[in-house]
N, C-alpha and C positions, 0 to 999 in steps of 0.2 A: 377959721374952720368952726361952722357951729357944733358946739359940741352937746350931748344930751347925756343928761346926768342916770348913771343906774345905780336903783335901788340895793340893787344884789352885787355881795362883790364877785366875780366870773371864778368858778375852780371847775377847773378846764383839769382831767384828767394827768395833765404835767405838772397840775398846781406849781406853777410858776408863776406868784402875783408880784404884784409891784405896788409901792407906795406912792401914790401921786404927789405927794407933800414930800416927798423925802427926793423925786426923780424929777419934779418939775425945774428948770433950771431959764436961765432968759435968753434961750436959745445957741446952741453952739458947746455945752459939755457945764461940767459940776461948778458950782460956787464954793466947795469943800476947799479948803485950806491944802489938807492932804490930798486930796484930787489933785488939784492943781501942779502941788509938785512930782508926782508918780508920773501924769498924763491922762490919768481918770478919765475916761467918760462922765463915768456916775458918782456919787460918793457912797463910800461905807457906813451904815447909819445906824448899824449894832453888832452888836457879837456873837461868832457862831457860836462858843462855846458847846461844843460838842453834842448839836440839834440833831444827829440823826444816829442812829445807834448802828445801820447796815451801812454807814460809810466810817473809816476808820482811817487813820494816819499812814500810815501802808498801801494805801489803796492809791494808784497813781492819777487817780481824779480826786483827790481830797484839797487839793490846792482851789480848784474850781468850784465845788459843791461848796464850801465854806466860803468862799468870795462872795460866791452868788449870794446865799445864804445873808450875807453882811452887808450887801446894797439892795436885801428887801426881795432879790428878784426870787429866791427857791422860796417854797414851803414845800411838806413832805406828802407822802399820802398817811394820811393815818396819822398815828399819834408818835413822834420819833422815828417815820419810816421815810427814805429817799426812793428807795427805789431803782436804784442806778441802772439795773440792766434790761428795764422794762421799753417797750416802743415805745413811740408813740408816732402821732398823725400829723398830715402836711398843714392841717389846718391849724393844730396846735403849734406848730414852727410859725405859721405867717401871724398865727396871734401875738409870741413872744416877740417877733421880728417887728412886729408893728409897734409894741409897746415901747422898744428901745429907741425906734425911732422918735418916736413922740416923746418921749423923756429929753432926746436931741432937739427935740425944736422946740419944748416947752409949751408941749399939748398934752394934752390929757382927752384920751378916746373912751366912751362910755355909750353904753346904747340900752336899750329896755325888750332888748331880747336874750335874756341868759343863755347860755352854750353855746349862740353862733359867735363864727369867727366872720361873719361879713363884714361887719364897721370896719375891723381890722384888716381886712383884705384890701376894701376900699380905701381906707387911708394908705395901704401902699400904694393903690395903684393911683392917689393922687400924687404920688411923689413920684412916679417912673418906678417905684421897687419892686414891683412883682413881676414876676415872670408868666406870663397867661400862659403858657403851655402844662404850669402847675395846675390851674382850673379843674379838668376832670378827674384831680387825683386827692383833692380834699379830703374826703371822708377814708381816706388810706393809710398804712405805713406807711411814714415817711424812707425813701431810701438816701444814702447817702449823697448821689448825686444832684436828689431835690436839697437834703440840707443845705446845699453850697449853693444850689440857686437861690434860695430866702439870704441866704444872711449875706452874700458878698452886695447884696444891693440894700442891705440894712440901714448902711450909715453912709453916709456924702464920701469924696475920695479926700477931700482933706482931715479923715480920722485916721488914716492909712498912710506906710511910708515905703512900700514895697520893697520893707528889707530885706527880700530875696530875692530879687527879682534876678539877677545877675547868676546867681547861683541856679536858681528853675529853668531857666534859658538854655545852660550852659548843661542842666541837668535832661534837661530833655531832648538836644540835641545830639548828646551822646546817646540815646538809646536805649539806657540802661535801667530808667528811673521812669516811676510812675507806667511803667508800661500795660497797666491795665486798663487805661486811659487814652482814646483813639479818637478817631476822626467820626465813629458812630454814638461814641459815648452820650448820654444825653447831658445837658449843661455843661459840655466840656471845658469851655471857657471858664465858666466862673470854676471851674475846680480848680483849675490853675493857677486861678487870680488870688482863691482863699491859700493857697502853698507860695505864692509870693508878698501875701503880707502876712507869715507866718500863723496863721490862722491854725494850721494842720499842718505836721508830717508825715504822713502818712500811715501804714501800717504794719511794715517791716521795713527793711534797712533799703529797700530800692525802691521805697516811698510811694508802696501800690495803694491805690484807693480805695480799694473793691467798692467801685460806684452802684450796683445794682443792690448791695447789703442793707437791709435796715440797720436804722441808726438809734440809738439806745440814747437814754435819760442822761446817763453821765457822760456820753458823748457830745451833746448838746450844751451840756454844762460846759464843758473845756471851751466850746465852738464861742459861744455866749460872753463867757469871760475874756477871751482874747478877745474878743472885739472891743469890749469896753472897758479892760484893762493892758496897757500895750506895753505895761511892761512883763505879762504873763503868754505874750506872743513868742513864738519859737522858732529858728533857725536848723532847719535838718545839717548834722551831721555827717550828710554823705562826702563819701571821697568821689568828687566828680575829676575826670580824666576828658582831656579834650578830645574831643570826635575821633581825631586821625592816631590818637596814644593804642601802642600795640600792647602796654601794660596786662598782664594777665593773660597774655594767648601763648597758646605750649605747641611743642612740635605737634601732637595729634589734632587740635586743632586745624593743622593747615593741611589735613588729608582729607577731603571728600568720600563717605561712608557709600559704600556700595549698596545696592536697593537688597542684591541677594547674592550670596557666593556658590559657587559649588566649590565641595573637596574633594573632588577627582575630575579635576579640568583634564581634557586632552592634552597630551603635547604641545599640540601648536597652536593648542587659543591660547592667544596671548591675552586677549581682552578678560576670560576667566581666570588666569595667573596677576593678571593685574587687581580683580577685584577680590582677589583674597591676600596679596601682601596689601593693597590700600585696605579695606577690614581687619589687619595687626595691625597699621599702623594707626589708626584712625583711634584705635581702640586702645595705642599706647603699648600695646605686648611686643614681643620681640621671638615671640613661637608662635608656630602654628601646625595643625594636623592633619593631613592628607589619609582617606580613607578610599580607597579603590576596591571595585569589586573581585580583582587577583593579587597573586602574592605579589610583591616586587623582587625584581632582581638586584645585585650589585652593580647590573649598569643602568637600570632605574633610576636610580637613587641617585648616582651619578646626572644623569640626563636631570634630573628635578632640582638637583643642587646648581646645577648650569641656567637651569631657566630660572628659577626664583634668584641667582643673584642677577642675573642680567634686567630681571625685574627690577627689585629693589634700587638697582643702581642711579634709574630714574627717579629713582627720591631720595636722593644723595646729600640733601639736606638735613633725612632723617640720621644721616652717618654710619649706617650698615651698611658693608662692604663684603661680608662673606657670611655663606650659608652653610651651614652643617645637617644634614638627613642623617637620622637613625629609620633605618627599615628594622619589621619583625618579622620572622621567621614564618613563613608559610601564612602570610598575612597583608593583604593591601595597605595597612595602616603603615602611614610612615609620618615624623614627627622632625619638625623644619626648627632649627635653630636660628637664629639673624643675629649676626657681631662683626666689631671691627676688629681686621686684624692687629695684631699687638694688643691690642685691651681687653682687661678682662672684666665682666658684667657687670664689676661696679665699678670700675673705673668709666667706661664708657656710659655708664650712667649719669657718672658726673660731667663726663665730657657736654654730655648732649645738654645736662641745666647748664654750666656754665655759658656755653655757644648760644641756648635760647636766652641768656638775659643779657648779654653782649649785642645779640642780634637786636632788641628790642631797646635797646641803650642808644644804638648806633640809629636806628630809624626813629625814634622818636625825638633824639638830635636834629636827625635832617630838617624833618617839621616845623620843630622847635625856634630853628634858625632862618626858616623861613626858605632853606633850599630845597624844598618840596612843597608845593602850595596845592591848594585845591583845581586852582585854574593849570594846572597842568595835564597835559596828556600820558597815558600809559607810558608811552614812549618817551616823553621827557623823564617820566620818574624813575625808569627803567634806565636811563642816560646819567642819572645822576647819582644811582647807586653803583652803575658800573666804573662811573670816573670816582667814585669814595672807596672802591673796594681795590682799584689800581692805585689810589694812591696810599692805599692803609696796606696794602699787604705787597710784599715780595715773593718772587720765586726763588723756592727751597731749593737751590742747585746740591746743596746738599743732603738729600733728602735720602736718608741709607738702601729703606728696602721700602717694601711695601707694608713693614709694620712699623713706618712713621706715623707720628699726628699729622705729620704733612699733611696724610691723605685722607683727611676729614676737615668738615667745617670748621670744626675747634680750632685745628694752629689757624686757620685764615685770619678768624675773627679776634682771637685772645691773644696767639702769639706769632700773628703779622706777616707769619713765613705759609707756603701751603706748596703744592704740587695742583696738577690739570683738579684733579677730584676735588681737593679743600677748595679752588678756587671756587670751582661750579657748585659747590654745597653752600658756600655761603652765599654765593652772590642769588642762588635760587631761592635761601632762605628769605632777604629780602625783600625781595619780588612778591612771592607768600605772603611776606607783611603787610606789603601793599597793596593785595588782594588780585595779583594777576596771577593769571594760570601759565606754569611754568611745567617743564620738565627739564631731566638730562637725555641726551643724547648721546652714546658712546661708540667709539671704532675700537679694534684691538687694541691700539697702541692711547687712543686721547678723551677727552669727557667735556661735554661743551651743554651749552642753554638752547634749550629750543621753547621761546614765548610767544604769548597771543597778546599782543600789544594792537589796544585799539582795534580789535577784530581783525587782523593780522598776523599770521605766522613769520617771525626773525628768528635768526640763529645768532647766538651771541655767545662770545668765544672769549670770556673775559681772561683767561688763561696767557693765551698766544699776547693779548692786546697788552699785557703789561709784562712780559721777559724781557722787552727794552728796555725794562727802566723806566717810561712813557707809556702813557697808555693810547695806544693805537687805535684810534675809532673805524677802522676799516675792518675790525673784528667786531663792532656794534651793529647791532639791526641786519645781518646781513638776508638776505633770500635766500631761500633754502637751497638753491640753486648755488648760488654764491657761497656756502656753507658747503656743498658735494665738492666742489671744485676745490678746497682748500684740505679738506679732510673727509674722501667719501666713507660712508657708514653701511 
């Protein structure tokens, strides 16, 4: 490369200079003794002793500002001043980006135009390192998602050991992480590529980027330093859980929020009775308050305690079994209690955590062991929680009254025994986990599954299919048809 010598040294508003004599090297990283063993880029060739008077020990880029500061690359603005929280421009980033590389291959880039950053542009784009979609953004703030476009093409792939790569993978596949980073993002790639060779963790605990933010002086510094110190690279912290883990999901959770309720549905919309016990549920309460434009009677009240349990019963998962109405006196307002019988509001409180961390123990087993895979169909996954839930649970022939456990998810799931309801609560709870759309379906006397498996309505009757002792697949998947004929509803 011919290079041309300048008179002036470059203080480029980042004053980020560099020492040609202290970063020239024979290509490929430091001659430094202590380089060598850390993994150095560059060497350290003086001491910050405490050069900037607005960065301090405290400060969680002081680790960086002083590295820099000690292989030559920071100076301040001013006399003792860093500057930390100040922008700066794209053109200032591909200057410092150019410099480090050059330091890497044992060039020294100099021109006889003060303030432009062109030589230094050019020299990336001799090397493949720029990104030309940066071009009309030069004279700009830089924003974060251009940082990651300059520096992930800084330095060759052999400075990089992609010690995250596994965990980013893993991290972004579940969904959970980095989620402000898409498919429109600009430089989306290289964002991801700076987060697998610890470059950045992001900027709260679910490792968001906020790619459109400008990016500040002691941001840069951090950016800068890990690149050419790898042992000040970082490994995020995150607890990542694999794709299909139900960790973390609660009964409300698995209720679909109604667009709008009314509180005085008719009698016989069922559809308006449904969308305000799913609105308690959804929303994790166990009341709700009926306001009508007349007083109610005592057989009101009656008749509303009839339809909202027969409601609820279809989500029998959630373990309410019985409704209680208080009407007021010369007043439409009436006020819905939801419990199970035999339990009182904090016992069935606990019932309901216990049964959701069982239920998610139990499914995230299946996975785990591989007897629920992704290449399976609704109907398989639905097949293999019904044969786990026949084999883990019995029927409670002893089952006293109707203020057993039996007749909730809990005994199914914790303690193995259940009646028609515990069976169908749990086995529906599963199904939820696995994201298909289930209900119960009940007659006077029984309580059974009615799923959309694979764009398909079955009825599944996991109750009947295990009082054998056996579980009887003639009670899986049946047609609804098949399902009236056994027990009509």
């Amino acid at each position: 490369m011919k290079r041309i010598r300048r008179m002036l040294a470059l203080l480029l508003p980042l004053a980020l200079l560099l020492s040609a004599a202290a970063w020239a090297t024979d290509g490929g990283g430091s001659d430094s003794a202590d380089s060598a063993e850390t993994g150095a880029i560059l060497p350290r060739v003086r001491s910050y002793d405490a050069a900037f008077d607005d960065v301090t020990e405290e400060d969680w880029f002081f680790p960086y500002i002083a590295a820099g500061y000690e292989c030559a690359l920071f100076e301040g603005r001013g006399a003792r001043c860093f500057d930390p929280a100040a922008a700066i421009t794209v053109a200032e980033l591909a200057t410092l980006s150019a410099r480090i590389r050059a330091a890497w291959d044992g060039e020294v880039i100099t021109d006889t135009q003060p303030w432009s950053a062109a030589p230094y542009v050019d020299y990336l784009r001799g090397r493949d390192a720029f990104d030309e979609r940066l071009t009309p953004y030069l004279d700009t703030q830089a924003t974060r998602a251009q940082l990651a476009a300059l520096f992930a093409a800084t330095l060759p792939e052999q400075c990089f050991d992609a010690r995250n790569d596994a965990l980013v993978e893993d991290a972004l596949a579940s969904g959970d992480f980095i989620t402000d980073v898409d498919d429109g993002t600009p430089h989306r790639e290289q964002i991801f590529w700076m987060y697998r060779q610890g470059l950045l963790v992001g900027m709260d605990e679910r490792g968001s980027y906020c790619p459109a933010q400008s990016t500040s002086r002691a941001e840069v510094a951090a950016v800068v330093m890990r690149i050419v110190e790898p042992a000040l690279r970082l490994t995020p912290d995150w607890v990542v859980l694999p794709r299909w883990s139900a960790v973390g999901t609660t009964l409300p959770d698995l209720v679909p929020m109604p667009e709008s309720v009314d509180t005085a549905p008719a009698y016989a919309d069922d559809a308006a009775i449904d969308a305000l016990v799913r609105h308690m549920l959804a929303l994790g309460e166990h009341t709700l308050t009926l306001r009508y434009p007349v007083a109610l009677s005592q057989s009101d009240a009656r008749t509303i305690a009839n339809l909202f349990n027969a409601c609820v019963k279809g989500y029998c998962e959630q373990m309410y079994n019985h409704v209680s109405v208080t009407r007021y006196l010369n007043s439409g307002r009436a006020t819905l209690v939801f419990s199970a019988v035999g339990c009182t509001a904090e016992e069935l409180a606990a019932y309901r955590e216990a049964t959701m961390a069982r239920a998610i123990e139990v499914h995230d087993m299946l996975w785990q062991t591989g007897q629920l895979t992704e290449a399976m169909s609704q109907l398989e996954r639905a097949r293999v929680c019904f044969l786990w839930l026949c084999e883990h649970c019995d029927y409670d022939y002893d089952a006293p009254d109707d203020a057993s456990p039996s007749h909730i998810a809990y005994s199914a799931l914790v303690d193995g025994k259940a009646v028609c309801d515990g069976y169908t609560g749990a086995y529906n709870l599963l199904l939820k986990l696995e994201g298909i759309d289930c209900r119960a379906v009940h007659n006077s006397e029984h309580i059974w599954t009615e799923a959309t498996l694979d764009g398909t309505t079955y009825h599944i009757d996991v109750t009947w299919a295990d009082r054998s002792g056996q579980a009887l697949l003639r009670y899986f998947a049946m047609t609804p048809e098949e399902s009236y004929a056994v027990h009509p509803w």
